[in-house]
C-alpha positions in Angstrom: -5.2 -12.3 -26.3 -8.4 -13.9 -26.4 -6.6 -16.7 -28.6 -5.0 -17.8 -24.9 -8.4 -17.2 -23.1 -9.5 -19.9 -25.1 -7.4 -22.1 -24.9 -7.1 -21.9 -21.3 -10.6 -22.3 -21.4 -10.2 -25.4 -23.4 -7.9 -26.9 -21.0 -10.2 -26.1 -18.1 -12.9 -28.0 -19.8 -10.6 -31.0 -20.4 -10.1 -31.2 -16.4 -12.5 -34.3 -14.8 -14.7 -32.7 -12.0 -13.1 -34.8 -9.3 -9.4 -32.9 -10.0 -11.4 -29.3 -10.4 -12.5 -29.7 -6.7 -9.3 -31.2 -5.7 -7.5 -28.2 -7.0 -10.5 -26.5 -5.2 -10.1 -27.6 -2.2 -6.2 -27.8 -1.9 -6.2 -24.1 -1.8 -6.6 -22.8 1.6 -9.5 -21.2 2.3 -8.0 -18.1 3.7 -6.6 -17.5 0.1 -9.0 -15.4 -0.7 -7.0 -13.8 -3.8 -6.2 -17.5 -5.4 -10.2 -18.6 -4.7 -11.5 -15.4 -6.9 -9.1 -15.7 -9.4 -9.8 -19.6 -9.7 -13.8 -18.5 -9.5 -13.6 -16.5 -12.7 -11.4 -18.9 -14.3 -14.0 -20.5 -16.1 -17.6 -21.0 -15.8 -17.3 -25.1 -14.8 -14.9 -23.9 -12.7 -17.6 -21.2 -10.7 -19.9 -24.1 -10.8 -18.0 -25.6 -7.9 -18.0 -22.5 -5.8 -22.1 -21.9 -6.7 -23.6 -25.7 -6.6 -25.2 -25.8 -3.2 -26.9 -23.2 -1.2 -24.2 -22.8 1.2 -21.8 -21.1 -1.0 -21.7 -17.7 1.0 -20.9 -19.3 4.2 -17.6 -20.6 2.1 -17.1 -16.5 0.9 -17.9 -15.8 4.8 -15.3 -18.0 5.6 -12.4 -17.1 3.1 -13.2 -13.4 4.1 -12.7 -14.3 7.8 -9.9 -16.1 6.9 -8.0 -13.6 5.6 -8.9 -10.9 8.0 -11.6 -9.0 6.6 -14.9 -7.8 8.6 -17.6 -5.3 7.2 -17.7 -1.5 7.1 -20.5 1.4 7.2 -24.3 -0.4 7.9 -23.2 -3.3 6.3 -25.6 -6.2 8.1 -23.4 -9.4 8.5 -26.8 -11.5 8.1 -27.7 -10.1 4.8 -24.9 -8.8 3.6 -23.2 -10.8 0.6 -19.9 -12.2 1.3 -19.1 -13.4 -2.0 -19.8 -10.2 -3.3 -17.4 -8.2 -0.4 -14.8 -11.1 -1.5 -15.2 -10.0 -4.8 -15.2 -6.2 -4.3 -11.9 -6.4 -2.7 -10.1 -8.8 -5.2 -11.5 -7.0 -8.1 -10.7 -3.7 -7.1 -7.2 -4.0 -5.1 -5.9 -7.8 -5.1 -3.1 -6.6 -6.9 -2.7 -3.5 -5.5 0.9 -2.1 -5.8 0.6 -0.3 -2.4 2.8 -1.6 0.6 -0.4 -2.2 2.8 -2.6 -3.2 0.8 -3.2 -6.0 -2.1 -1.5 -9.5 -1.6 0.8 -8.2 1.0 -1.8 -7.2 3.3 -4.0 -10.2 3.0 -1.2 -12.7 3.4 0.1 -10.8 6.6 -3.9 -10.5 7.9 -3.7 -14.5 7.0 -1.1 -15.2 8.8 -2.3 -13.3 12.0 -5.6 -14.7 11.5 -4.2 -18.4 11.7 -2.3 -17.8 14.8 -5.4 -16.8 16.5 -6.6 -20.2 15.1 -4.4 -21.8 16.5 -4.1 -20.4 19.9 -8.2 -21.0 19.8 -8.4 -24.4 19.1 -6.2 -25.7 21.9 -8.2 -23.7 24.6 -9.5 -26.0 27.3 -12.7 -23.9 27.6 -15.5 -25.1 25.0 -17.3 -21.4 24.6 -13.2 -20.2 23.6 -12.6 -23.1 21.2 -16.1 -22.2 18.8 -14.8 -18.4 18.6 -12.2 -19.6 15.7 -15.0 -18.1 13.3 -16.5 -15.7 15.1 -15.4 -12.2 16.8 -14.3 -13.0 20.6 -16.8 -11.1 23.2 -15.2 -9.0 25.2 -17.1 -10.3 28.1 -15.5 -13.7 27.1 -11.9 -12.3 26.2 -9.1 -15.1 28.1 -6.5 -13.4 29.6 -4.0 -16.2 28.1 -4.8 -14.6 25.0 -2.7 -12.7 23.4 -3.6 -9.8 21.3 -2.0 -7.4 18.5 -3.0 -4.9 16.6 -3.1 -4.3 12.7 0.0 -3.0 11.8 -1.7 -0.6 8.8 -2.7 1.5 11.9 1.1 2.7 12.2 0.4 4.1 8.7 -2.3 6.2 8.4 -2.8 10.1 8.3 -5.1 13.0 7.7 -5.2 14.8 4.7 -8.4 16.8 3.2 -7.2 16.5 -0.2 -9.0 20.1 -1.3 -11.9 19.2 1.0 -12.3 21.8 3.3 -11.4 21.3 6.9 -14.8 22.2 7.7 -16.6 19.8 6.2 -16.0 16.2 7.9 -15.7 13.6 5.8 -14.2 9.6 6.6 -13.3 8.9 2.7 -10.1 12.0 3.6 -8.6 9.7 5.9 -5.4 9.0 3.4 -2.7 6.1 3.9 1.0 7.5 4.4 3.2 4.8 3.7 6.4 6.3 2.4 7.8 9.6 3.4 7.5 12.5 1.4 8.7 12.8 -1.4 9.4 9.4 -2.4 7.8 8.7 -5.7 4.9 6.4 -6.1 2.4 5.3 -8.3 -0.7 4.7 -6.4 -3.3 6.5 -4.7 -3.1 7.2 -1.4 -6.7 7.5 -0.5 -8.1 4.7 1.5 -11.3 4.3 0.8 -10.0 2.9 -2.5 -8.7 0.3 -0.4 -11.2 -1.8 0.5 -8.7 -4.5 1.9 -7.0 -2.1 4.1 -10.1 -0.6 5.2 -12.0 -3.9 5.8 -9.0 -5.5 7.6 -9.6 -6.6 11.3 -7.8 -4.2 13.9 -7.0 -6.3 15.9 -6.2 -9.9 16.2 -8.3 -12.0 17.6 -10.8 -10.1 16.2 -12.8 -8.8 19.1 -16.6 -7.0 19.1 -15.9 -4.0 21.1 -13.0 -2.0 21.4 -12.6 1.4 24.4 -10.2 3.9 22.7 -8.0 5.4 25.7 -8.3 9.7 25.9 -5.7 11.2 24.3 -5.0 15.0 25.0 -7.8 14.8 27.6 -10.1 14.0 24.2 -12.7 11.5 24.7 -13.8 8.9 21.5 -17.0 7.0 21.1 -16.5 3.2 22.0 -16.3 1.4 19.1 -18.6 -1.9 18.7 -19.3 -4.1 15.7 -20.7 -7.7 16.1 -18.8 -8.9 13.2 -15.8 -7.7 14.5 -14.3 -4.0 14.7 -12.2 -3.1 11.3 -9.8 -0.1 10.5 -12.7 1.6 9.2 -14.5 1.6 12.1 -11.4 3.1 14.3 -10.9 5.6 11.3 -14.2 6.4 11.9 -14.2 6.8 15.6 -11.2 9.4 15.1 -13.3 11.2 12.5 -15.9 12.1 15.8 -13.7 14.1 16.8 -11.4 15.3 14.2 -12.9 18.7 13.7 -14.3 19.4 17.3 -13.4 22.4 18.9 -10.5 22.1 21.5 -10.5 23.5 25.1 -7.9 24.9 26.5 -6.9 22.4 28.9 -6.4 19.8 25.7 -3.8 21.8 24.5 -1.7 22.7 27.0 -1.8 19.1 27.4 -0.8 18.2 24.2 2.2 20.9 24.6 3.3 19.4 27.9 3.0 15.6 26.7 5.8 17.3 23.3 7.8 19.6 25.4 10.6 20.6 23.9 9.6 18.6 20.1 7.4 21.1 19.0 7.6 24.8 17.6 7.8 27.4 20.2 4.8 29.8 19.6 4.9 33.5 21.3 2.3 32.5 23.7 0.0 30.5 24.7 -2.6 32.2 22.4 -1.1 31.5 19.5 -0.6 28.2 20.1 -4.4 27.7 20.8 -5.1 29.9 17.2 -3.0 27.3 15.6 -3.8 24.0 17.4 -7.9 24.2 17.8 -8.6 20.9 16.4 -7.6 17.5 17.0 -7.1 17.6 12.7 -4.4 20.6 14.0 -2.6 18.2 16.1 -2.1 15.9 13.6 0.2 18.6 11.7 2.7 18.4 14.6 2.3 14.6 15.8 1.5 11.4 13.7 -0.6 8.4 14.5 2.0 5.4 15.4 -0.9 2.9 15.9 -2.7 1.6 18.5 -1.4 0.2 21.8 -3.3 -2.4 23.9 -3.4 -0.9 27.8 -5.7 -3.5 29.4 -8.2 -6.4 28.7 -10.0 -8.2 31.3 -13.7 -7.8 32.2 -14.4 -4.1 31.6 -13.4 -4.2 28.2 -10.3 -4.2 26.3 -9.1 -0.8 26.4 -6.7 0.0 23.3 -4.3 3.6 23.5 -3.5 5.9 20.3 0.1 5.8 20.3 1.6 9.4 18.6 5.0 11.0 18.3 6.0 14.5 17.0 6.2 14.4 13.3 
């Protein structure tokens, strides 16, 4: 094995400069698999990725590029994009799992260069420079369209042995494939870091209003750098383990009538379904569905179904 490292290594040292940054630069930059992989390649190679001092605006770029924004108290001024880039490559670029590794970036690539697109013919200025940057909701064109990521139609609760009790974000758990089909990766997204640092939605926008559901209120949800699933996850996880009233669920059995178990009565039912982590054993999360965008904000609904 490390016969053929050097010899690849040879031949890398063989190429002239000029053809190493024509190789370089024929990858697109919102490849961001192919650009670590060339990276570590070889040291010369690196060179051409680290020779000036604007080398993280190119990570910032190939991150944005292929749909990828920040997570926890990550500050996108000081934060190192090379190092995210890396992070993500390193740890799930060729992730087996069906949102996640290559898949996922080449689908977040694809929606990311239709936003490009759309961008860049807009008559307006101010619209045309937000190809790089998240849009302002206060800016949002209604000619715009917008989607949502579809890895939002795939997620689910699970504590994984963690008691219910004690809230934490890294339980939230992708479910992909239905039960029981064999698979051999782990399910647990913060292992994920290019699901969880994907964009939810595209264009990538700074502020998102999550819709009530049940008669449940969420926290708005706000990043500068543009809102990611980890943030939504996050904004569910406020009020995963709050207490329910009585009023939320008798809502939540009217909105399932008739797709639910029956209980006794109505006390029962609110024994059993006390927590918005409860509803989630009867109903799962579809995704997200846009409602409105326009001045006050762009207003996004949790689509569910009985399980």
């Amino acid at each position: 094995m490390a016969g053929h490292i050097e010899q690849a290594n040879d031949f890398l040292s063989r190429i002239p400069i000029e053809l190493r940054c024509m190789i370089k630069e024929f990858i697109p930059v919102s490849d961001l698999r192919t650009h670590v992989c060339f990276y570590k390649s070889y040291k010369n190679i690196a060179a051409l990725y680290d020779d000036d001092d604007k080398h993280e605006l190119f990570w910032k770029r190939a991150c944005w590029f292929a749909g990828l924004g920040l997570v926890r108290e990550e500050d996108p001024q000081h934060v190192s994009w090379k190092g995210i880039a890396f992070e993500c490559i390193e740890r799930c670029g060729f992730c087996k799992h069906p949102h996640c590794g290559g898949v996922l970036l080449e689908r977040n690539a694809a929606m990311m260069a239709d936003v490009e697109d759309s961008l860049a013919h807009a008559e307006q200025d101010e619209i045309r420079l937000l190809v790089e940057c998240p849009v302002p909701v206060d800016l949002y064109p209604g000619w715009l369209d917008m989607k949502t990521n579809p890895v939002l139609g795939n997620l689910a609760f699970d504590n994984h042995g963690v008691p219910i009790h004690v809230p934490n974000h890294s339980d939230l758990v992708t479910s992909l494939q239905p039960d029981g089909v064999p698979h051999d990766y782990d399910r647990r997204l913060r292992l994920h870091p290019i699901t969880l640092r994907s964009f939810a939605t595209f264009p990538p926008v700074d502020d998102i209003c999550l819709l009530s559901l049940y008669d449940i209120d969420f926290p708005d949800i706000c990043r500068t750098s543009g809102v990611t699933v980890f943030d939504l996850q996050l904004a569910l996880y406020a009020q995963l383990y709050e207490p329910l009233y009585v009023h939320n669920v008798i809502q939540f059995l009217d909105w399932h009538e008739g797709q639910l178990p029956e209980w006794p009565d109505l006390q029962k039912a609110l024994d059993k379904l006390d927590t918005l982590y409860h509803l989630f054993s009867f109903v799962r999360w579809d995704g997200l569905g846009i409602w409105s965008r326009g001045d006050d904000g762009i207003f996004l609904t949790l689509e569910v179904s009985a399980r």
